[in-house]
N, C-alpha and C positions, 0 to 999 in steps of 0.2 A: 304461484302463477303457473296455470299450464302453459302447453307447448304451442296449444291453440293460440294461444292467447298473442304469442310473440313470430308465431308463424308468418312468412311473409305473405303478404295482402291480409291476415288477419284483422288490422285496422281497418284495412279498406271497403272490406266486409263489412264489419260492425256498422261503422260510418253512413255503409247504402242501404244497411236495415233502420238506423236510425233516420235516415233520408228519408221514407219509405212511409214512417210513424207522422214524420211532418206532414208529407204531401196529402194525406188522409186528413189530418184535421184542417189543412187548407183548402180542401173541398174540390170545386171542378178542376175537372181534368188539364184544363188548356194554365192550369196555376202552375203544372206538378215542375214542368222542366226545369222553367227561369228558377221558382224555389230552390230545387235543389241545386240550381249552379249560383243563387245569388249566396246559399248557406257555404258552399265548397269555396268560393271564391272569399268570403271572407277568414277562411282558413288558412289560404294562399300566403306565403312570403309578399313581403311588400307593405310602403310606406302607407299607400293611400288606397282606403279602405271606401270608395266612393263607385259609382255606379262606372262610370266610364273606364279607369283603370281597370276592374274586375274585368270589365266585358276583354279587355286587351288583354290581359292573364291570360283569362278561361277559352277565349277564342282568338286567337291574333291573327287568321284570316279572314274574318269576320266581324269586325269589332264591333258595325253599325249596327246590324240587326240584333246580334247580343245586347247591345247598350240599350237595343228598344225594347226587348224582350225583357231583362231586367229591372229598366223602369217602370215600366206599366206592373210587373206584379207587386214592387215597392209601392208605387206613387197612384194607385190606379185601384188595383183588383181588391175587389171587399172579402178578402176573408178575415176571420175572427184575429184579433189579436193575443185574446182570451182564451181561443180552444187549441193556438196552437202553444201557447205557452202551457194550457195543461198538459198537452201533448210533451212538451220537454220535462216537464215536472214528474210525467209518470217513468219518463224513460231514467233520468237522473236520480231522483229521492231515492229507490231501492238503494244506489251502487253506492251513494252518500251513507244511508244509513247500514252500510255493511261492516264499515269503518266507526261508527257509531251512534246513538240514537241523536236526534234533533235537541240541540240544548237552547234555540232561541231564535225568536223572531223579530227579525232587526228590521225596524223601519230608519228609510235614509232618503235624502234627496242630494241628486248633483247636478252641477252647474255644466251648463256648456255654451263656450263663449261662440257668439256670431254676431257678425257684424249687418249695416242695416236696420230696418226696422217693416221690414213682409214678410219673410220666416215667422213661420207660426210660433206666438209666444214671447218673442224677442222683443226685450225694454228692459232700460238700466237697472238692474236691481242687485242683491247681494250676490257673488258666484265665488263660492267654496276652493273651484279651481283654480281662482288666482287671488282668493284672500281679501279681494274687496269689491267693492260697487261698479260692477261692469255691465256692458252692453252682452246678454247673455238669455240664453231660457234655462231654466232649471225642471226637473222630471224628480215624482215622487215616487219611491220602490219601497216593496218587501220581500225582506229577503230571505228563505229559511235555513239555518247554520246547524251542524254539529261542530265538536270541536278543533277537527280539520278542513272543512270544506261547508264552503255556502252558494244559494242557485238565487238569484230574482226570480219571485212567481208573480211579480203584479210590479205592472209600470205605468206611470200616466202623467202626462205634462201639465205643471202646474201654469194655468191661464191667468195673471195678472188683469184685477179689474178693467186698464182700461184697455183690456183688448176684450172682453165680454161684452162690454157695452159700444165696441165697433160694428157694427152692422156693414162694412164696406169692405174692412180687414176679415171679419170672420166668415165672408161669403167667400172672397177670392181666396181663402187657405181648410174652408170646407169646413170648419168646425163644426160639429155635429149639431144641431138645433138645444138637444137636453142636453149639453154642457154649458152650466155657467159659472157662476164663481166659488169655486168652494176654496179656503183656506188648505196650506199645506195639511197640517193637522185634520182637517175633515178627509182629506184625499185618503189619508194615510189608516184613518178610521172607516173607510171604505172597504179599503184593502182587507184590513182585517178581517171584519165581518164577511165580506168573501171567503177568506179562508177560515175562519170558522163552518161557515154552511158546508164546504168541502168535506169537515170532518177530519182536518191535516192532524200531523201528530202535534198537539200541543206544547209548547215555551213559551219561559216571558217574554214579554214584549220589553228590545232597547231601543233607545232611539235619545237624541240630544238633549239639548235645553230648547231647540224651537219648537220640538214637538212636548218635553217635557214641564214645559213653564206653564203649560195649556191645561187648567183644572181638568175642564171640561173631557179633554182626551184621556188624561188618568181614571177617571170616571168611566168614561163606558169602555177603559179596556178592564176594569173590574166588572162592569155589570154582563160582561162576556164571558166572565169566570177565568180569565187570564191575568198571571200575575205581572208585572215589570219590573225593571230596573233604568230610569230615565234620568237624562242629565235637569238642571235646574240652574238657575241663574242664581248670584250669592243675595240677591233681594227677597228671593219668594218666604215667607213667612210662615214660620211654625211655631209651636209650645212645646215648649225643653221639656226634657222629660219626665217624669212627674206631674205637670199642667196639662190644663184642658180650658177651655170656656168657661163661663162663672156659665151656673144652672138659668133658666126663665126665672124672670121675678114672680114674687109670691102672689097671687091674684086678693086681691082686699074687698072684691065682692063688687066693683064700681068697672063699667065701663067691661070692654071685651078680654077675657082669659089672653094673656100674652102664650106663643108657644117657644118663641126665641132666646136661644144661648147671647150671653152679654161677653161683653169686654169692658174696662174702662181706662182709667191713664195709669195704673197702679196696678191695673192687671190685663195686660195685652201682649200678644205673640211678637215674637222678633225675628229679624232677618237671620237668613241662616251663618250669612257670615260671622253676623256678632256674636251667634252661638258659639261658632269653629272657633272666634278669636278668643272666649273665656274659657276653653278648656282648659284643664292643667296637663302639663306636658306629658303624662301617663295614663293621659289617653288615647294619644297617638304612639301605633305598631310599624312598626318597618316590614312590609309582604311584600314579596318577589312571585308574580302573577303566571310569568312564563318566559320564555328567551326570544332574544328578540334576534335580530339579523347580525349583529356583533356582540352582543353580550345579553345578560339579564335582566330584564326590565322589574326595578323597584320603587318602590317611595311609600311614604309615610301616611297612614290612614288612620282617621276615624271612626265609627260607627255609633251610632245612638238609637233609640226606639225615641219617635216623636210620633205629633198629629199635624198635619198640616192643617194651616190655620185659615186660607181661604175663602174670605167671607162666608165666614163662618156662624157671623153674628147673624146671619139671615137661614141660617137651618138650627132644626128642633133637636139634633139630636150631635154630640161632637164628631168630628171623622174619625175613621179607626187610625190606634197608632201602626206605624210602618217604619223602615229604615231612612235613616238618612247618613247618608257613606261621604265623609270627606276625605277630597285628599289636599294635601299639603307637602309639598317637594322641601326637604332639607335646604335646599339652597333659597328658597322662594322666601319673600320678607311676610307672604300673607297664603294662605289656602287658593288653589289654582282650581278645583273642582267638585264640584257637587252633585250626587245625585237622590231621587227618592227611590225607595223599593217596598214592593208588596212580598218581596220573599218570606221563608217562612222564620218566625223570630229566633227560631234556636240554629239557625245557619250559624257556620262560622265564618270569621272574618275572612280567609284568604277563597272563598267561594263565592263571596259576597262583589269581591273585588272583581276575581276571574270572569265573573258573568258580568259585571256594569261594564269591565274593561273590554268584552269579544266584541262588541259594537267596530273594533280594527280590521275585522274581519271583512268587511261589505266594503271599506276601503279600498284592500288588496284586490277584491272583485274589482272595482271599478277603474281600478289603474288598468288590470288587463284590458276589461272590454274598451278604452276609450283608446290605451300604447298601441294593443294587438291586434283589436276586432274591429276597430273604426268604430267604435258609438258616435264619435261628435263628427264624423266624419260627412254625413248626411246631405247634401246640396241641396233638394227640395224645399220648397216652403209649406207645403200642407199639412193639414193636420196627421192624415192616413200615412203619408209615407213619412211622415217621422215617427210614429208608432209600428209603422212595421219595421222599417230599419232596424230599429231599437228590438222589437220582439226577434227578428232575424238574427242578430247580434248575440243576444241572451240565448234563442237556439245555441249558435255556433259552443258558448260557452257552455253550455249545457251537456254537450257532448263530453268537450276537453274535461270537466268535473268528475263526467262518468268515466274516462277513460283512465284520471289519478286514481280516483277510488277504487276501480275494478283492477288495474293492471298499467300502468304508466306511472308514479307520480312527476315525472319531467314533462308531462303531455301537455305543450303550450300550443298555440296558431303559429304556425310557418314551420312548424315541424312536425306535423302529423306526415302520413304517409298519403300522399296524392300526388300522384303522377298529370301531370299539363303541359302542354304546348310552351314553350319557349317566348316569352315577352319580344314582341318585335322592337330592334333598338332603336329605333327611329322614334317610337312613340311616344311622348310629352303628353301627359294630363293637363287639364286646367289647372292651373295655380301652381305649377311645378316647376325649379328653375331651369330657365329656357325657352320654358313655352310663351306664343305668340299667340295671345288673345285667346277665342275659344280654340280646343281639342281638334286639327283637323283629320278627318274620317280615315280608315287605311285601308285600303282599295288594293289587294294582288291579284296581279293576272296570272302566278302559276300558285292554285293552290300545293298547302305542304299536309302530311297527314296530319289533323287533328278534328278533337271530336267536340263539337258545338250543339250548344240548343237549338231546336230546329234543322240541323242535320242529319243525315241519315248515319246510324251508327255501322261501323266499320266489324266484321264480323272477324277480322286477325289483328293482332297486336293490341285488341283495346283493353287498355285498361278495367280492371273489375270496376273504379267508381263509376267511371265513364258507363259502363253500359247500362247501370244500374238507375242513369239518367231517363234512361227511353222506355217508357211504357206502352207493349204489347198489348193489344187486348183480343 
C-alpha cells in the first residue's frame, strides 16, 4: 500500500474522481450535482437511506431545495441506467481483478418488501428477504465475482403479469412501453447476452433452482459458450450414468422415418433424488469448501456424470452428459441439495463444490447494499426512480469494492472519509420514531457554513469532496 494511498484526503480524492466518471456517463450538465451528492449521501452514516433524510445530511440549511434537487435526478432525469453502471463497471473490474481474475457470474434476484399496491411492481408473491409470500417487488441482477469480491453490472425489476396487462398502473408509474412480461429466467438471460456482446472476462454462470430448473435457460447459456453450475430441484429428471434414451425406432419402410429418441416403462430417467437416495455410502466425500464467519464450512457430497433427461423423447439426438453435485448434510435424514454443471469432466471434487457454493457471495452484496446503502430504502413509485435508486446504490458499492481491493479492505458506507455539515437535531424523517405525519421543511434564518447543491462553493475551509461537486466551465 503506498503512502498515497492512506494520505489524508487521499480517499476523498479518489471518491471525486470517481464522481467525476459518473457525472460523464449521466450526461447533461444540470444531472452532475444532485448525482454526486445523491452518490456521497448515500455513503453518509445514518439509518435511512431515502431522499429526504440525505438532503438533511448533506445540506441541513437547506433541506428543501436539496430534497428537490435529489428527487428530480432519481425520479425524474432520463439518464441511462446502463451506461452509468458501465461507468462503475470500468472503474471497479480492474481493482477486483488485481486481487484476482473473474471466477463467475452469478445471476440472483432479491426481494424487497413494500407495502400497498402503486409502487411499481408490488404484488404478493415470493420475497427471499423474509422467507415467504409477501407484499414485495423482487429485481433481477448479474453479478460478476472473483474469489474475494463481487460488483452487480445489470439490474432490472421483474414485472408480474398482472401489472403488464394494467394499462392504468403502468401509465401512473411510467413503465416504459417495450417492457412486458418476461419471466425471471428470460430477464436474467437478457443480462447475459448483454455481457457477452461487452466481451466481459468470461465464467460460469451460478444461479439457483428458479433459474436452474429452467431447461430452456441452461440451454442458451451453452449455446453462448458459457459453462455453469446451477441449483435444481430433487424432481428434475436424469439417466444415471451409463444410460441415455433408447436410439429412434427402426424405420420398416411404411409411413414417415421416425427421428426421435424413446423411453418406455422399463427404460426411463429418474428423479435426481431417487438417484442420490440409491448411492452407496462411498460415494459420498466429506469437502470443506472454505471458512465461514466462526468456523469451516463442510458436508458431505456427491458427484456423478449424467444426461439430463428433459423431454428428451422429443429430440433426435441425447443431451451431452454433465455434473450433477449432491449434497447431503450428515445430520439431514435425506440430500438437501442439488446442482447441474457443464464444468469440465476431469474437475475435481472439492472445485466442483467451491464454485456451485460462491453463489454466497452476491448474498453478502446484498446485505450491504439493502443494511448500508439503502436499496429498499426507495419511497417513489415509478419505474425510473427505482432503477436509478438502485443503479445509484450499486455506484456507491462500486466504489467501497474498489477501495477493498485497491487499498482498504475494512472500506464499508459510513466510514469512508467525507466531511458534512452536522444533521440538524430537530429533524424527523417520515416514518421515523417521532415523527408527525409528513417530514416538516427546516427553514434557518442564520445560515451556518456548509456546502450545498446549488450553492455557491466556499473558497476556504471546503472540503476537497465538496468542491469537487461544483463544475466550472
Amino acid at each position: 500500500m503506498s503512502a498515497n494511498s492512506v494520505a489524508p484526503g487521499a480517499q476523498q480524492k479518489r471518491f471525486a474522481a470517481y464522481l467525476d466518471r459518473l457525472a460523464q456517463a449521466a450526461g447533461h450538465l444540470d444531472r452532475v450535482v444532485p448525482l454526486k451528492s445523491y452518490c456521497t449521501g448515500l455513503l453518509l452514516p445514518g439509518e435511512r437511506k431515502s431522499v429526504e433524510p440525505m438532503a438533511a445530511r448533506l445540506c441541513p440549511d437547506n433541506v428543501r431545495q436539496t430534497h428537490q434537487s435529489l428527487h428530480h435526478v432519481v425520479a425524474h432525469s432520463p439518464w441511462s441506467d446502463e451506461d452509468l453502471l458501465e461507468a462503475v463497471r470500468q472503474y471497479a473490474l480492474p481493482a477486483m481483478q488485481k486481487q484476482g481474475p473473474i471466477v463467475a457470474w452469478v445471476v440472483d434476484d432479491t426481494g424487497l418488501v413494500k407495502k400497498g399496491t402503486h409502487s411499481v411492481g408490488v404484488t404478493r408473491q415470493y420475497c427471499g428477504q423474509v422467507g415467504k409470500q409477501e407484499n414485495c417487488r423482487v429485481a433481477v441482477s448479474l453479478s460478476l465475482s472473483t474469489r474475494e469480491a463481487s460488483l452487480p453490472i445489470a439490474w432490472q425489476l421483474y414485472l408480474p403479469e398482472v401489472w403488464t396487462q394494467d394499462k392504468k398502473r403502468r401509465k401512473s408509474t411510467g413503465i416504459p412501453p417495450e417492457i412486458g412480461f418476461q419471466t425471471k429466467p428470460e430477464i436474467a438471460l437478457q443480462q447475459i447476452r448483454a455481457a457477452v456482446d461487452r466481451e466481459l472476462p468470461k465464467a460460469p454462470v451460478l444461479a439457483d433452482a428458479g433459474y436452474g430448473n429452467d431447461t430452456a435457460f441452461r440451454d442458451d447459456i451453452t449455446e453462448l459458450g458459457l459453462s455453469y453450475a446451477v441449483g435444481v430441484q430433487s424432481s428434475v429428471s436424469v439417466w444415471p450414468p451409463g444410460q441415455a434414451p433408447l436410439p429412434k425406432r427402426k424405420w420398416k419402410g411404411i409411413g414417415r422415418p421416425t427421428k426421435l429418441l424413446r423411453r418406455d416403462s422399463r427404460h426411463a430417467p429418474i428423479a435426481v433424488r431417487e438417484l442420490a437416495m440409491s448411492l452407496p455410502s462411498s460415494a459420498w466425500k466429506t469437502v470443506r469448501w472454505r471458512e465461514g464467519t466462526r468456523k469451516a464450512l463442510r458436508s458431505r457430497f456427491a458427484a456423478l456424470r449424467i444426461r439430463p433427461a428433459h423431454r428428451d423423447d422429443w429430440r433426435s439426438e441425447p443431451r451431452a452428459q454433465e455434473w450433477l453435485l449432491i449434497e447431503w448434510p450428515s445430520q439431514e435424514a435425506e440430500p438437501t441439495k442439488y446442482w447441474l454443471s457443464t464444468l469440465p469432466e476431469n474437475l475435481k471434487l472439492l472445485d466442483l463444490v467451491r464454485l456451485a457454493k460462491h453463489r454466497w457471495i452476491v448474498e453478502r452484496d446484498y446485505q450491504e447494499l439493502k443494511q448500508e446503502l439503502g436499496l429498499g430504502h426507495y419511497e417513489g413509485r415509478g419505474w425510473r426512480g427505482f432503477h436509478h435508486h438502485a443503479t445509484l446504490c450499486i455506484a456507491a458499492y462500486g466504489f467501497l469494492v474498489a477501495e477493498r481491493s485497491r487499498f482498504s479492505p475494512s472500506a464499508r458506507a459510513g466510514q469512508v472519509d467525507l466531511s458534512v455539515p452536522e444533521m440538524p437535531r430537530q429533524f424527523r424523517p417520515r416514518g421515523s420514531p417521532g415523527a408527525r405525519g409528513a417530514a416538516q421543511p427546516l427553514v434557518h434564518r442564520h445560515p451556518s457554513a456548509n456546502y450545498c447543491p446549488g450553492s455557491a462553493p466556499a473558497t476556504l475551509g471546503l472540503p476537497f469532496l465538496w468542491s469537487s461537486l461544483f463544475i466550472t466551465q
